[in-house]
C-alpha positions as CSV (number, residue, x, y, z in Angstrom):
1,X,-33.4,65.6,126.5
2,X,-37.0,65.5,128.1
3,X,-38.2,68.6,127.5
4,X,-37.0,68.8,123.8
5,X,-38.5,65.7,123.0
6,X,-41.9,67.4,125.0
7,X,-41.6,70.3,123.0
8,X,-41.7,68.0,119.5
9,X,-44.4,65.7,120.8
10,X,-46.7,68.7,121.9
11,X,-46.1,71.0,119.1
12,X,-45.6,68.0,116.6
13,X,-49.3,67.0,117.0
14,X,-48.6,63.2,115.9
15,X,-49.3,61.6,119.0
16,X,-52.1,63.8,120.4
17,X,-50.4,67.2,122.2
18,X,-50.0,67.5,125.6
19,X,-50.8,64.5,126.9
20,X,-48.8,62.6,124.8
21,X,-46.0,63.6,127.1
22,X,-47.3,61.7,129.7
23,X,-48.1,58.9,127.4
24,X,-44.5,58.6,125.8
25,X,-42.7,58.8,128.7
26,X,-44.7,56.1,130.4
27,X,-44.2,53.7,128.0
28,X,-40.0,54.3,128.4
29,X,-40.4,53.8,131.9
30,X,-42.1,50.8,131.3
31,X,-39.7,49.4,129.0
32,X,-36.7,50.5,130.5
33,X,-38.0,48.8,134.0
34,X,-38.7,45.5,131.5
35,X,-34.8,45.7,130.1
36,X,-33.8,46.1,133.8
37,X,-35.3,43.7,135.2
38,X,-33.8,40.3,133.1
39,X,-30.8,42.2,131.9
40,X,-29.3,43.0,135.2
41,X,-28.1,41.0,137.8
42,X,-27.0,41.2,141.8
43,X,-23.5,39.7,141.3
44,X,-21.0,39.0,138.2
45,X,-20.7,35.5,139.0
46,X,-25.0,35.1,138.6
47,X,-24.9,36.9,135.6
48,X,-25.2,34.1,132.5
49,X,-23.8,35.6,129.4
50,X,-20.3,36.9,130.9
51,X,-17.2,35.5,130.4
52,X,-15.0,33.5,132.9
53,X,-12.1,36.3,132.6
54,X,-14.6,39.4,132.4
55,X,-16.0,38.1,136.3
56,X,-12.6,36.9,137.4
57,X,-11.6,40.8,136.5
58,X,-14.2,42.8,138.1
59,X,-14.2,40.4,141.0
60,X,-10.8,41.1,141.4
61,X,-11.0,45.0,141.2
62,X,-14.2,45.2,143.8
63,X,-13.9,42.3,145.3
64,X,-15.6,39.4,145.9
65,X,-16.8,39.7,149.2
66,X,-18.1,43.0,148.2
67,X,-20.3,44.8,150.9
68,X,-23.9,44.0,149.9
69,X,-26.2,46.2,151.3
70,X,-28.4,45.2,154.2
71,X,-31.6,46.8,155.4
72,X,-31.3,45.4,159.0
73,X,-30.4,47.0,162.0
């Protein structure tokens, strides 16, 4: 999908050409990071908006004590 949308925005010349690119996909990354950042969350059970049954589920099919990943030796 990148580089057809590239090809529009350079060859479209509505946003500048080449370096319109760079700009576009900048500001997606940017965004997307945004949306990431408050709409994701660690663990079911910290996450506010999902129901008691939904978390029971997926606890129940990974686990609850799920391995968490550890960066120490």
């Amino acid at each position: 999908m990148t580089m057809i949308i590239s090809g529009y925005l350079i060859h479209g010349d509505v946003m500048g050409g080449w370096p319109s690119v760079f700009y576009f996909f900048g500001v997606v990354s940017v965004v997307w990071f945004v949306l990431w950042t408050f709409l994701m969350y660690d663990k079911p059970s910290d996450h506010p908006r999902i129901s008691r049954e939904e978390r029971n589920y997926i606890e129940k099919s990974i686990g609850a004590g799920a391995r968490s990943v550890s960066f120490r030796n």
